[in-house]
C-alpha positions in Angstrom: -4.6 0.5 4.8 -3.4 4.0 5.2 -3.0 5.9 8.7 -1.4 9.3 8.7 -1.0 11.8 12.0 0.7 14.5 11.6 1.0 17.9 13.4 2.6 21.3 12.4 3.4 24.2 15.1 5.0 27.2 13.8 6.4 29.3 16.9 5.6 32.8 17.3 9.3 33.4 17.0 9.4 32.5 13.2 8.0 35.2 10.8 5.6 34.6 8.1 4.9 36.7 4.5 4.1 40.4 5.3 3.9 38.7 9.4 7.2 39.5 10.6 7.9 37.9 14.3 6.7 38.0 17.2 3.3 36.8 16.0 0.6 34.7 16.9 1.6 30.7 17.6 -0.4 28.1 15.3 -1.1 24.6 15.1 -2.5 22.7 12.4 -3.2 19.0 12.8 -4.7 15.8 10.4 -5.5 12.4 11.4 -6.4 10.4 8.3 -7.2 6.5 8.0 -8.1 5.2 4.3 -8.9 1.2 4.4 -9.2 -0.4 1.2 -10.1 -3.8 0.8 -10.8 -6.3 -1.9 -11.7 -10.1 -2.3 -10.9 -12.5 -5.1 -12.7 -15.4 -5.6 -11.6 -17.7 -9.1 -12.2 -21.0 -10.0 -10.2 -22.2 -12.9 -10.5 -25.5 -15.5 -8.1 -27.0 -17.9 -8.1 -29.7 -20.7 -6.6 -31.0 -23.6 -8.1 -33.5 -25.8 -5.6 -33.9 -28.8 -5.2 -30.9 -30.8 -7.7 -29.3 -29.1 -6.8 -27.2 -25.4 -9.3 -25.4 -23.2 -9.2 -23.2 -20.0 -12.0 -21.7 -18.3 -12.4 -19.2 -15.3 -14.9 -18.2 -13.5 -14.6 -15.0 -11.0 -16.1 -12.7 -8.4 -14.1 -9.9 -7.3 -15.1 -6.7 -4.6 -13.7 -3.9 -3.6 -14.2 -0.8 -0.7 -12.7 1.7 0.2 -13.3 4.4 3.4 -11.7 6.8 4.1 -12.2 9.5 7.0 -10.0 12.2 8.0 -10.3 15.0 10.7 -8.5 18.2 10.4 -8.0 20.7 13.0 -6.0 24.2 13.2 -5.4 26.4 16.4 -4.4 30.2 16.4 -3.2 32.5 19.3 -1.7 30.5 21.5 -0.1 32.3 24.6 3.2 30.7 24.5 5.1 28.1 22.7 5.3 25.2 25.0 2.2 23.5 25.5 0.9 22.7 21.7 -2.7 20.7 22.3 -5.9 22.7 20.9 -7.3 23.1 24.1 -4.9 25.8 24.8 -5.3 28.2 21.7 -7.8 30.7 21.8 -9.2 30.3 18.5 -10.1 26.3 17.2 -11.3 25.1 14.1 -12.3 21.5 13.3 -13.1 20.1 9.5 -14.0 16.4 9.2 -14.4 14.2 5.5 -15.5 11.1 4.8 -16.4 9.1 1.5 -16.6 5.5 0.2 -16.9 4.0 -2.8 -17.3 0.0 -3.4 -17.3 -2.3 -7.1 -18.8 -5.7 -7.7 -18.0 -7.4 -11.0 -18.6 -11.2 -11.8 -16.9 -11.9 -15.1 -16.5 -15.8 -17.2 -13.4 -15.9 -19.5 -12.8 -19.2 -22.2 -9.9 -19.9 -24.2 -9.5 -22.0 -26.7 -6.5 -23.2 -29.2 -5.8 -25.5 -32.0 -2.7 -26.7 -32.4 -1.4 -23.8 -31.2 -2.3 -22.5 -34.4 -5.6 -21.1 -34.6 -6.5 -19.1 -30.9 -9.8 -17.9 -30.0 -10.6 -16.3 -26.2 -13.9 -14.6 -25.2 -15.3 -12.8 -21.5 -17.8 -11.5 -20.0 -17.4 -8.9 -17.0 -20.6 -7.5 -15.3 -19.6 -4.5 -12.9 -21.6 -2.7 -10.5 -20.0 1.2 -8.9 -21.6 2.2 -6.7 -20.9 6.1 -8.0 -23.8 5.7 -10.3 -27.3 6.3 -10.2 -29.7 3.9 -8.6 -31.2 2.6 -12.0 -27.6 2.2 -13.6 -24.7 1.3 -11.3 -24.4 -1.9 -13.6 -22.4 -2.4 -16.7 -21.6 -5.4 -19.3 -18.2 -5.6 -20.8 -18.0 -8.6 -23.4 -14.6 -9.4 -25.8 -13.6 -11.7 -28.2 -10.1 -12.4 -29.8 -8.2 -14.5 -32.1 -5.1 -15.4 -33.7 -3.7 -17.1 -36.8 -0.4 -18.4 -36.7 -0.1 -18.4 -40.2 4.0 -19.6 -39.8 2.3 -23.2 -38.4 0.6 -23.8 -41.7 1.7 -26.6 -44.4 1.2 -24.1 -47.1 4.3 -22.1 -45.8 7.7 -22.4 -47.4 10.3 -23.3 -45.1 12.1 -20.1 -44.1 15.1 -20.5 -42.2 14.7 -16.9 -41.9 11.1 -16.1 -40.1 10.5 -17.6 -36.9 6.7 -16.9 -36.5 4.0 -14.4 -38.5 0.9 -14.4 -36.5 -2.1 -12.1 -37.1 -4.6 -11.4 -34.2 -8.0 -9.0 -34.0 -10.1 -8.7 -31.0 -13.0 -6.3 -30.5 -14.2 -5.6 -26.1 -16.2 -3.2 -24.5 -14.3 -1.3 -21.2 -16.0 0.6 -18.5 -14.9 4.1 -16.9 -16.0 5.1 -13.5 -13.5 7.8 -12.7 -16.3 10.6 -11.9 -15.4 10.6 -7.9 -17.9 9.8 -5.6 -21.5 10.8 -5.5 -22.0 12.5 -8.3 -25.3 10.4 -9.1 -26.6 12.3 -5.5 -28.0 15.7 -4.4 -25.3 17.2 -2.2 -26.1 19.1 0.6 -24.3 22.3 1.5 -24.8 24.6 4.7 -27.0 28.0 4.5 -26.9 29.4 7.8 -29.2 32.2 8.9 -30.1 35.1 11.5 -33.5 34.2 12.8 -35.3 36.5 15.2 -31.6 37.6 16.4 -30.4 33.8 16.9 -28.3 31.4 14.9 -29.5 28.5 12.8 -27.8 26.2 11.5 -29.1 24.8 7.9 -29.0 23.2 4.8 -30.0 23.2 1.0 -29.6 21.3 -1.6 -26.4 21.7 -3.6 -26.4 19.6 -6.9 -29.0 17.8 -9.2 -29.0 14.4 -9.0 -29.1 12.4 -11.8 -29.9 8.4 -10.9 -29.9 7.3 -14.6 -25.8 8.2 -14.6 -23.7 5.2 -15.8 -21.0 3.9 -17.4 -19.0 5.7 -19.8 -18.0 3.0 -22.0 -15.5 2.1 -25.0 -15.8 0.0 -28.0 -12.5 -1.1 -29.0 -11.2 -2.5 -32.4 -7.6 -3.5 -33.4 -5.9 -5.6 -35.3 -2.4 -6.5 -35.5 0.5 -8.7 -37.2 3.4 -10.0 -35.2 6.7 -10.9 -37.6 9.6 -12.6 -35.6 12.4 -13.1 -38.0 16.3 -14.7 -37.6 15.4 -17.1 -34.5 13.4 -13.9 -33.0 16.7 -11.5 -32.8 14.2 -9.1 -35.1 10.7 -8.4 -34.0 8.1 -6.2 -36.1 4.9 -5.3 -34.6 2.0 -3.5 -36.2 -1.5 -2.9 -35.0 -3.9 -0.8 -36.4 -6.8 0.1 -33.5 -10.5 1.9 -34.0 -12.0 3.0 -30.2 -14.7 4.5 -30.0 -16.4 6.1 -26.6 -19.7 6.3 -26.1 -21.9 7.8 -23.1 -19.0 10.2 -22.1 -19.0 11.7 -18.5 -19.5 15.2 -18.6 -21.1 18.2 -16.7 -24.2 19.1 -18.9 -25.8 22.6 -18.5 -29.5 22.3 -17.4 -32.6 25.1 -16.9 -31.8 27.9 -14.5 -34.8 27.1 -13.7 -34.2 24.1 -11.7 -32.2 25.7 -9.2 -29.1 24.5 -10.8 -27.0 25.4 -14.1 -25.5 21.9 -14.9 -25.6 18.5 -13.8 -22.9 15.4 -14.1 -24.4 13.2 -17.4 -24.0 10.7 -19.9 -23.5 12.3 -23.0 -21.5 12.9 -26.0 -19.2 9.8 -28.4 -15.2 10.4 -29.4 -13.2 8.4 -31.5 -9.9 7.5 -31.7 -8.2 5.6 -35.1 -4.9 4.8 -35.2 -1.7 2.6 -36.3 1.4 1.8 -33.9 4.4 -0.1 -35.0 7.0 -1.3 -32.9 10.8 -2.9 -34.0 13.2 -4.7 -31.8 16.1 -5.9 -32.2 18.6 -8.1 -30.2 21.8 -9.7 -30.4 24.6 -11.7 -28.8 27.9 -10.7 -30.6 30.1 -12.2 -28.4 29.9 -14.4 -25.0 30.0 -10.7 -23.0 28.9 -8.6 -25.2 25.1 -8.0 -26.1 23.4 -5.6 -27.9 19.6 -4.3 -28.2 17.2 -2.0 -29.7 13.8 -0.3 -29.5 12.0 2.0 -32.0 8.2 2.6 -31.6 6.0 5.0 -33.6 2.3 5.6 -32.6 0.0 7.7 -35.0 -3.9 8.8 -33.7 -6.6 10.8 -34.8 -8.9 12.0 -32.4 -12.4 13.3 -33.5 -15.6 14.1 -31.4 -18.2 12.6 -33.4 -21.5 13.9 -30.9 -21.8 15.7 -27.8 -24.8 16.7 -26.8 -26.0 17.4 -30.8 -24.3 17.9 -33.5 -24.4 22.0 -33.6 -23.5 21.8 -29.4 -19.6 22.2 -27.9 -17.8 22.3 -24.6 -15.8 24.8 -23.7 -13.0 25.8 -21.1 -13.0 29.8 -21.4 -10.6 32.4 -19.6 -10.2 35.1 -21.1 -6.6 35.8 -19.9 -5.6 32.1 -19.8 -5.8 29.0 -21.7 -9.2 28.5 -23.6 -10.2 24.9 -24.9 -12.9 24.6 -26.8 -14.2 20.7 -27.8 -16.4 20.8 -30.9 -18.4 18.1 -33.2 -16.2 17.0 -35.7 -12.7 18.4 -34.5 -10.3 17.1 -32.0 -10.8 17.5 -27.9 -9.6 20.8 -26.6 -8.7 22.3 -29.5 -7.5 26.1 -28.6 -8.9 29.0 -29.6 -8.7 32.7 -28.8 -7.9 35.7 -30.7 -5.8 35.5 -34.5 -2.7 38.0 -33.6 -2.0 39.8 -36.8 0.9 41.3 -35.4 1.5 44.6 -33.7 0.0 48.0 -34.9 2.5 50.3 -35.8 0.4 53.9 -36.2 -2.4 55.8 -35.1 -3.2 55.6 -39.1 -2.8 52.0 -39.1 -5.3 51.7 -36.2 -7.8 54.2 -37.9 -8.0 52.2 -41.1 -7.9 48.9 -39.0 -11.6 47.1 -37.8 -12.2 49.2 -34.0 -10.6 47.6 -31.0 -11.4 50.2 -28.3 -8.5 51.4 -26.6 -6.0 50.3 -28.7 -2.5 52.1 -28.9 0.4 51.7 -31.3 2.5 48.7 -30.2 -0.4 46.7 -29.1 -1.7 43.6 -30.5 -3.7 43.4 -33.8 -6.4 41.1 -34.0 -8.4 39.2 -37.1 -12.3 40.1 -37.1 -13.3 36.7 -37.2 -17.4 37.5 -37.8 -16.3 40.7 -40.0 -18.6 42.9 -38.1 -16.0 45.9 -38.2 -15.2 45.6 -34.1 -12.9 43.4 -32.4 -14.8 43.2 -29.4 -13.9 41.9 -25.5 -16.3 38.5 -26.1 -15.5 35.5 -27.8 -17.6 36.7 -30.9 -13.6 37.0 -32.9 -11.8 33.8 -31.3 -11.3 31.0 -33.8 -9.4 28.0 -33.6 -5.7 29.1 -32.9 -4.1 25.2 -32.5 -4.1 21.8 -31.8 -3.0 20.0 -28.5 -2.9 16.3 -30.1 0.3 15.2 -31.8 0.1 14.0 -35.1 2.7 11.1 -33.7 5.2 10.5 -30.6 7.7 8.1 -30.9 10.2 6.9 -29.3 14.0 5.3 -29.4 16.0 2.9 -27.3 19.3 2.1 -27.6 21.6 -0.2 -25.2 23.0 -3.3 -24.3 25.3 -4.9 -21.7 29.1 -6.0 -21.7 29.9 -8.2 -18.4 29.4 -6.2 -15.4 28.0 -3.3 -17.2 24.6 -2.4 -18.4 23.7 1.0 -21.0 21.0 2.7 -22.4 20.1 5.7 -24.2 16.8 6.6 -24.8 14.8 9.5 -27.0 11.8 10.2 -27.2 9.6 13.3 -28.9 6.4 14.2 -30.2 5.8 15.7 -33.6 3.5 18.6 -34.7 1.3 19.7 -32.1 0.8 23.2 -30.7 1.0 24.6 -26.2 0.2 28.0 -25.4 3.1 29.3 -23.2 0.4 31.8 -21.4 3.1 32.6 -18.4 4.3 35.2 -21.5 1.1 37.3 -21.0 2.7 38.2 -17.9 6.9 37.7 -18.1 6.9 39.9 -21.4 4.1 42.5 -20.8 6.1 45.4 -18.4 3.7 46.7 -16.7 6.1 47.2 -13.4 4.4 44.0 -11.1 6.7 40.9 -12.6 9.9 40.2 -13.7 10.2 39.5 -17.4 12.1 37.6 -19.7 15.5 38.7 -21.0 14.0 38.7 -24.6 11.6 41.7 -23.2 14.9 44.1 -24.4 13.4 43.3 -28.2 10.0 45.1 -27.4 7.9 47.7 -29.8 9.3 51.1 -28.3 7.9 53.1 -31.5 7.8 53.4 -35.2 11.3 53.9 -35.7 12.6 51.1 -33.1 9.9 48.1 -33.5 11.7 45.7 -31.8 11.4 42.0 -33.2 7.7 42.2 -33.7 6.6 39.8 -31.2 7.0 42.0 -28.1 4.4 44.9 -27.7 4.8 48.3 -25.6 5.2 49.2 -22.2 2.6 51.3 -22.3 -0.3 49.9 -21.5 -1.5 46.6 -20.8 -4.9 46.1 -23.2 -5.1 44.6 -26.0 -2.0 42.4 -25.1 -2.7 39.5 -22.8 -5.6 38.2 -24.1 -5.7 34.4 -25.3 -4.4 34.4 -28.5 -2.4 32.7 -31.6 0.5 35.0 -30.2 1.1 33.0 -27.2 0.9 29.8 -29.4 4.0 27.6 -30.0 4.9 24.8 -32.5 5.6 22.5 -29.6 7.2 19.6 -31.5 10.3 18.0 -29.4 12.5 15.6 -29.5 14.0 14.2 -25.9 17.2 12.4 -25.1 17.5 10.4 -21.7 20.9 8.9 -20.7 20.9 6.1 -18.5 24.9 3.9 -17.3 24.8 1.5 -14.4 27.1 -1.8 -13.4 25.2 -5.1 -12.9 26.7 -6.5 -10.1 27.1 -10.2 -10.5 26.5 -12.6 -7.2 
């Protein structure tokens, strides 16, 4: 449970931005309660009959949560000292208030052979209630099992490996993180001016949509644990297909309904990968012990359908960052214009495909449809980079000695692209920002072309649109030093 008051009063003694004092007093104010409750109800069983162990659950679990707030502000107060709305001259009062509630009953069984072979299945069926009426309910089954193949006869005694197990498990898991009441026509106020009187209405603001449901995930992995030297060496490798189905987008609809998209269930992704883990561990003397981490995770991320196989999402500014998700490629991928580098002639420009308005120093763009006419559309912009690393690791070195404890930790990504779009504006002059020292290595003319990143002063076209320019190999590699003292009791 959450309760928040608070109040802010700026005097009309303090000045403001462009509102130098004396000005007019103000008040804002927020009262906000958020409850959130939730009830667990298991029942649990156990037995062992030889070899053979079992446990079994059975739960219910629910969950609410309300939340209400009511914001107020006051302006034009005619002093300072008595700071209660009732004494501003101009009020203004906002309320908000949601909910959102899950049910889920779910069975879970495990079972295990002389702790050799493992086998554990469940069943979870969830209810949100941010779905429609005909599909708040989802089922999420999963399986596993494990071999410890270390426990079996046929294995030579090696005073070396301490356990090799290998484990698979496939499961089904549920996303409901749309906000609330998305499944529902909104309502939003349309005010009019009838017969020289106010009145207050409303219309309809969004679609509904009561067959929305659960996005959900089919999951795959498998993996092989190797302990070796009485566990001071641990290897860990899992190899892991997910697949997501029934994704939660906004899908454009007919203008003709009265609106242009509604929230749906559409489009699948997949993500394949391998992640391998090694630690490491060791007690070299009675005060002195050592350990290490290295982890290395490699994914491929595809869209494999959206809403048909020739349909895409996009994200589109035309002066900022523009994501465009397409069948067959990774989510987000960025595109905008192919920079070419910078024109350095009026000949150049001439014998160049026509970009309207273009001057030398300004950007040089690829003609992506090879219509003769880079254009101020998205007809020329073509896939500029990828936002998805090919890997990330990461490394962790420490260990303790008495009273003291270290670490040092790294970590990076590894070939993957960002557009740094704050340069459209910190390296194009034209006299409303500061820039970047590096702006000294700008095209100034033929004879002085600067570094050839950098284009003129002179005008402002042809220069920050989204393209490969702004694009950057953002590959990294981070270190993180942590030293403390364990004190001992």
């Amino acid at each position: 449970m959450l309760n928040l008051k608070r109040r802010d009063f700026t005097p009309s003694t303090i000045s403001g931005v462009n509102a130098p004092a004396p000005r007019n007093a103000s008040m804002a104010e927020w009262n906000r309660e958020v409850v959130n409750w939730n009830a667990d109800l298991l029942l649990s069983y156990s037995k062992k009959i030889k070899d053979h162990s079992f446990d079994a659950m059975l739960g219910y679990t629910a969950q609410e949560e309300n939340y209400d707030q009511l914001y107020g502000t006051g302006s034009k107060f005619p002093n300072n000292e008595i700071r209660i709305f009732q004494n501003a001259e101009s009020i203004s009062m906002q309320s908000e208030k949601y909910s959102w509630s899950l049910l889920a009953y779910f069975a879970r069984l495990n079972y295990s052979f002389q702790d050799k072979y493992l086998l554990s299945a469940s069943f979870r069926r969830e209810g949100s209630s941010r779905f429609g009426v005909n599909n708040k309910w989802g089922n999420f089954p999963s399986v596993s099992a494990g071999w410890r193949i270390s426990e079996e006869p046929f294995m030579p005694d090696l005073s070396w490996l301490s356990n090799l197990k290998l484990r698979a498990s496939y499961g089904i898991t549920g996303n409901n993180a749309i906000g609330n009441y998305p499944s529902l026509s909104g309502m939003n106020s349309a005010n009019y001016i009838l017969g020289g009187s106010y009145a207050p209405g409303v219309v309809i603001g969004s679609f509904a949509n009561s067959q929305l449901g659960w996005e959900k995930s089919d999951a795959l992995d498998v993996g092989l644990d190797l302990s070796l030297f009485n566990n001071q060496f641990v290897v860990t490798a899992e190899f892991y297909n997910k697949i997501t189905n029934s994704m939660l987008l906004s899908k454009e609809i007919p203008i003709i309904s009265g609106f242009s998209s509604t929230f749906t269930n559409v489009g699948k992704v997949r993500n394949r990968g391998l992640e391998l883990a090694f630690d490491y561990k060791k007690s070299v003397t009675k005060d002195l012990n050592l350990r290490g981490n290295f982890n290395i995770a490699f994914n491929k991320n595809e869209v494999l359908e959206i809403r048909g196989e020739n349909d895409y999402i996009e994200n589109f500014n035309f002066y900022n960052i523009y994501n465009r998700t397409v069948v067959g490629k990774p989510i987000g991928m960025l595109y905008g214009y192919k920079c070419l580098g910078i024109f350095q002639s009026e000949e150049e420009i001439a014998n160049s495909p026509k970009q309207e308005g273009a001057i030398p120093g300004v950007y040089k763009y690829w003609d992506a449809n090879g219509d003769g006419e880079i254009t101020y559309d998205r007809q020329d912009m073509v896939e500029i980079g990828n936002p998805h690393p090919k890997f990330i690791w990461a490394l962790t070195v420490g260990g303790n000695y008495k009273n003291f404890d270290f670490n040092v930790l790294f970590t990076g990504a590894q070939n993957y692209d960002l557009m740094r779009n704050i340069e459209t504006t910190t390296l194009n002059m034209d006299g409303v920002f500061n820039v970047l020292a590096d702006a000294k290595n700008r095209w100034r003319s033929m004879e002085n072309p600067g570094n050839g990143v950098i284009p003129t002063t002179n005008t402002w076209k042809w220069e920050r649109e989204v393209s490969s320019r702004y694009v950057y190999d953002a590959s990294h590699a981070w270190l993180k030093k942590s030293i403390y003292r364990i004190y001992s009791s």
